[in-house]
C-alpha positions, 0 to 999 in steps of 0.5 A, spaced: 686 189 359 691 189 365 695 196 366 702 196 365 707 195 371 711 202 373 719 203 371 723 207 373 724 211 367 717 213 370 719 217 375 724 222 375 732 222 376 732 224 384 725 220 385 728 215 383 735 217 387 730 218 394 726 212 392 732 207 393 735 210 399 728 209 402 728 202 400 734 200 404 733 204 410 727 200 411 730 193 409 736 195 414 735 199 420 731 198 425 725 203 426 728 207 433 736 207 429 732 210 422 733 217 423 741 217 425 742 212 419 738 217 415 742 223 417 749 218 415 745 216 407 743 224 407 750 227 409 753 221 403 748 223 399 749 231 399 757 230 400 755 235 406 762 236 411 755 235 416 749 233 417 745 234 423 738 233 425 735 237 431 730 236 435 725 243 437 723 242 444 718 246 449 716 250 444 722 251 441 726 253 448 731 248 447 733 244 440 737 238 441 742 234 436 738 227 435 743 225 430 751 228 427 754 225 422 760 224 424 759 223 431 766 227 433 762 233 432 756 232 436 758 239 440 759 242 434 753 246 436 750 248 443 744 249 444 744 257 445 747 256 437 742 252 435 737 257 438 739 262 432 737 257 427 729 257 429 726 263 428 730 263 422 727 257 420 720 258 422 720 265 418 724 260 411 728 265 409 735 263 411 741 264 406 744 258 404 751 261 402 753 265 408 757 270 404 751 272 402 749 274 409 749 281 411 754 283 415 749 284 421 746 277 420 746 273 427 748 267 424 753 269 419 759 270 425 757 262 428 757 260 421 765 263 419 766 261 426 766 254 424 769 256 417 762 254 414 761 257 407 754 255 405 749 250 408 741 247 407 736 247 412 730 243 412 724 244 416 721 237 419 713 237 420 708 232 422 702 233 422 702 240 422 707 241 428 715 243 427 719 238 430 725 239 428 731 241 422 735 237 418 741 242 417 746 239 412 753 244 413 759 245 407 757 242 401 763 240 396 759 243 390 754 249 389 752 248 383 748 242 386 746 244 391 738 246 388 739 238 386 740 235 393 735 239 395 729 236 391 732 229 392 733 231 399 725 234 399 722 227 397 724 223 405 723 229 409 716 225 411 720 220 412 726 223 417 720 227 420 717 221 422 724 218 424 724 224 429 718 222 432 719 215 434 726 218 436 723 222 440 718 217 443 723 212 444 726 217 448 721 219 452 719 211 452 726 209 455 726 215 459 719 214 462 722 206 462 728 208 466 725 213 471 720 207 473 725 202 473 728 207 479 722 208 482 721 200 482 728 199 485 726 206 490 720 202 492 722 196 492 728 198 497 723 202 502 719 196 502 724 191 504 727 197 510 719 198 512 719 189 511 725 190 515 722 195 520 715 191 522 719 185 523 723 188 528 718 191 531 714 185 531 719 182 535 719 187 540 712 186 540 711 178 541 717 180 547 714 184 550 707 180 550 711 174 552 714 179 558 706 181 559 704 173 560 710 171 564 708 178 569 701 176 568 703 169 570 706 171 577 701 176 578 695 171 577 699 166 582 701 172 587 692 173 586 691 165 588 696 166 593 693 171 597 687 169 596 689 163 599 693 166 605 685 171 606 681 165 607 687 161 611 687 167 616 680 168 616 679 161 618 685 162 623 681 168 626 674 165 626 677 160 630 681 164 635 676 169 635 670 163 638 677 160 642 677 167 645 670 168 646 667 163 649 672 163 657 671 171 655 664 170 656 664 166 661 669 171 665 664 177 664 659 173 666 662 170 673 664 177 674 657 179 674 655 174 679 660 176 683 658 184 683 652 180 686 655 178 693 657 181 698 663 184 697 668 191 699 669 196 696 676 194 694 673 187 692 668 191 687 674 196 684 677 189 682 670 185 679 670 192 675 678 192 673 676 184 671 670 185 667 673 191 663 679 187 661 675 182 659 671 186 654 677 191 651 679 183 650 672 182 646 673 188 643 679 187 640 677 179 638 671 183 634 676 188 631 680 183 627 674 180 625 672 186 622 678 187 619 679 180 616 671 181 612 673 188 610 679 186 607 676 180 604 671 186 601 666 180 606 662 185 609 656 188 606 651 194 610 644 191 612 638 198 609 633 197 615 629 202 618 631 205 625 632 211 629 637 215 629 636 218 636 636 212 639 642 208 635 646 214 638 644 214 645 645 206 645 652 208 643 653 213 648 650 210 654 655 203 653 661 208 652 659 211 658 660 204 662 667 205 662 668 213 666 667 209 673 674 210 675 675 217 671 673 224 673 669 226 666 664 229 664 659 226 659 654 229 654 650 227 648 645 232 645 640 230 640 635 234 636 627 233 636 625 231 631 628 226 627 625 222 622 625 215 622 631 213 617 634 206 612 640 204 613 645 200 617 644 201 625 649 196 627 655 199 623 653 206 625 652 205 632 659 201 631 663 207 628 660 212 634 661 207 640 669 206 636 670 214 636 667 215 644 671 209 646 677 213 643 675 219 647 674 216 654 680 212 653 685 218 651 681 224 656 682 223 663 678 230 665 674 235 662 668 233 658 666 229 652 660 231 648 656 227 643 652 232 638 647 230 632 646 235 626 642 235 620 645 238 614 641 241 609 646 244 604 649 240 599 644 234 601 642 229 595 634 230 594 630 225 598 636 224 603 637 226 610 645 228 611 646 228 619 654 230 622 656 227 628 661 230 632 664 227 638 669 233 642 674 231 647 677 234 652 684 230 652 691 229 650 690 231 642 694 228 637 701 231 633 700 235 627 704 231 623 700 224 627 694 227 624 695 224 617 697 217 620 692 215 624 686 212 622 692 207 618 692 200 620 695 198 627 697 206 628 698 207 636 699 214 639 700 215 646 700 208 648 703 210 654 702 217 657 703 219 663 703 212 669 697 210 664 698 204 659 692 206 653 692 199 649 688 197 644 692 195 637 690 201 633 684 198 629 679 202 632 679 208 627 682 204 622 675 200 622 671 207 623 673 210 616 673 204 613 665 203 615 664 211 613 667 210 607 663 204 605 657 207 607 659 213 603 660 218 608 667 223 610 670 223 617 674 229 619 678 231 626 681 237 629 685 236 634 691 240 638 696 237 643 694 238 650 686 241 649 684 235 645 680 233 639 674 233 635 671 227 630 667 229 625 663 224 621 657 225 616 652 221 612 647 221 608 641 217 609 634 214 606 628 217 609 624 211 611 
């Protein structure tokens, strides 16, 4: 036996009533408008001069109007009057008429301020949390007032659940709102990076332009020198053989002539021509070692050899050329030595350079030649010597001293009655070999008492 359908004489009168609100509500509004159009249904329903639906947020530290019907008096209240009604709420026992409400009463005084003489509250909870209240202020008829309330009661589960998802779509368009500013922030700060990257890559593909154009010129530049060393190389060792070869036949025929039967002008004059002739050697030689060391041609030999006998060898060819000066020579040597691993020719070529400069500057006094050893300082397995050579001639400026073992550098050329020549490579070619063989070169020197070149090295023992 199937049951009978419900009727509306099943329900009571204000069930019905609430019923029948509900049904158009939900028919007719949409979900986020649901508590405003409840709020205007419920002040119809009740003749209330106001209805207001409150918010309690931040644990009741703030009460917002979510709806106000009408909506003229939205600023009805503020938030600190608002702030009256929540404990009040939350204890449930608010007058309803405020002439009942004692003197004292702290709503009594906003209640005669907006010449409210009674009013219904209803307390909104979901789930056991107070959201909100609705507030229906001036009802028309007293009498009616318990009435209203019981039908009113029937929809609070309803407004209550419209203040939730008033409140969530608030806090969804706010959310909504502060992402979409931050989208158009972001997307505003990427179009300024964007911007700023491409102008920097601009500048970047500028500058490494400018670099290939600069690198071009300074490859071009390279070829180009490069070009020019192998062409002055050529020039100098084709010069340098057309020099040598009448140079060689001079000094040789020189020779022959020393052999003759000559006077003592006559043999002064064979000197004069074989001296000339090997300065002018000499300087052949000069710019050849010139040209291979700039062209980094010039590599040191390690053979053993004797140190004693690489200085006197250089001393005993400078000392050829005192046989028109008053000067006197000294080379001393220590006992001893061991046999040592190195280049003897470059050396012997640094102490013939440095005892020529002093024979060609010194005119009286004494050139002295002196070997040291050197313990302090030397690496394990090596022999550190210092060789000195000391004169007693001209002396160089103070502020020449910085100067002169620069290419084509010349002091004194002319000192006295006497032309000094050379080209000023000698001393240039000397601490270019002690720096290519790792060593040092010093000078002391004061004008009018002479000078003294001090070199040291390190050597292999053999």
């Amino acid at each position: 036996m199937s049951p009978k359908p419900l009727s509306k004489q099943s329900f009571p009168a204000d069930q019905i009533m609430a019923i029948e609100v509900f049904s158009e509500l939900l028919t007719a509004v949409e979900p986020r408008h649901l508590g405003q159009k409840m709020t205007e249904q419920l002040r119809e329903l009740s003749g209330a001069r106001t209805a207001m639906l409150v918010a309690h947020l931040k644990d009741g530290n703030e009460h917002k109007p979510i709806s106000v019907c009408p909506q003229r008096r939205t600023e009805l209240f503020s938030n600190k009057d608002l702030a009256q009604f929540y404990p009040m709420v939350m204890d449930g026992v608010i007058p309803r008429l405020t002439n009942n409400m004692p003197s004292g009463h702290q709503l009594r005084a906003l209640m005669e301020r907006e010449h409210i003489s009674n009013f219904l509250y209803f307390p909104l909870y979901v789930m056991g949390e107070l959201l909100g209240t609705l507030l229906l202020l001036e009802l028309p008829d007293i009498n009616r007032i318990e009435e209203t309330e019981k039908i009113i009661k029937h929809l609070l589960p309803l407004l209550a659940l419209a203040l939730r998802n008033s409140l969530s779509y608030d806090k969804i368009n706010q959310q909504a709102q502060e992402l979409d500013a931050y989208s158009r922030d972001l997307e505003r700060r990427v179009a300024a990076r964007t911007e700023e990257l491409e102008t920097i890559n601009s500048k970047l593909l500028t500058e490494i332009n400018e670099r290939k154009q600069v690198e071009d010129l300074l490859l071009k530049a390279k070829e180009n020198a490069e070009a020019a060393n192998i062409a002055k190389s050529t020039f100098l060792n084709n010069i340098a053989h057309d020099f040598r070869t009448p140079t060689h036949a001079i000094m040789g025929f020189s020779a022959f002539l020393l052999k003759e039967q000559l006077t003592e002008k006559q043999i002064n004059f064979v000197h004069i021509i074989n001296e000339r002739s090997r300065v002018l050697l000499n300087l052949v030689e000069e710019l050849l070692d010139v040209s291979r060391l700039d062209s980094g041609r010039l590599t040191l030999r390690a053979i053993q050899f004797d140190l004693e006998q690489c200085v006197r060898s250089s001393f005993d060819i400078a000392s050829n050329l005192l046989f028109v000066k008053n000067v006197k020579m000294s080379c001393s040597v220590p006992d001893g030595l061991p046999q040592l691993k190195g280049d003897p020719t470059r050396l012997g070529q640094i102490l013939t350079n440095l005892i020529e400069n002093a024979v060609k500057y010194t005119d009286k006094g004494e050139i002295s030649v002196q070997v040291q050893q050197v313990t302090d300082g030397c690496p394990y397995g090596k022999f550190r010597t210092m060789i000195s050579v000391k004169d007693t001639g001209l002396g160089i400026e103070a502020d020449q001293r910085s100067q002169i073992f620069d290419a084509f550098s010349r002091f004194h050329e002319f000192a006295g009655d006497k032309p000094r020549g050379g080209v000023g490579l000698g001393l240039y070619i000397t601490r270019t070999l002690v720096d290519l063989m790792g060593g040092t070169i010093t000078v002391v020197s004061e004008v009018g008492t002479g000078s003294e070149f001090m070199v040291t090295l390190d050597f292999d023992i053999a």
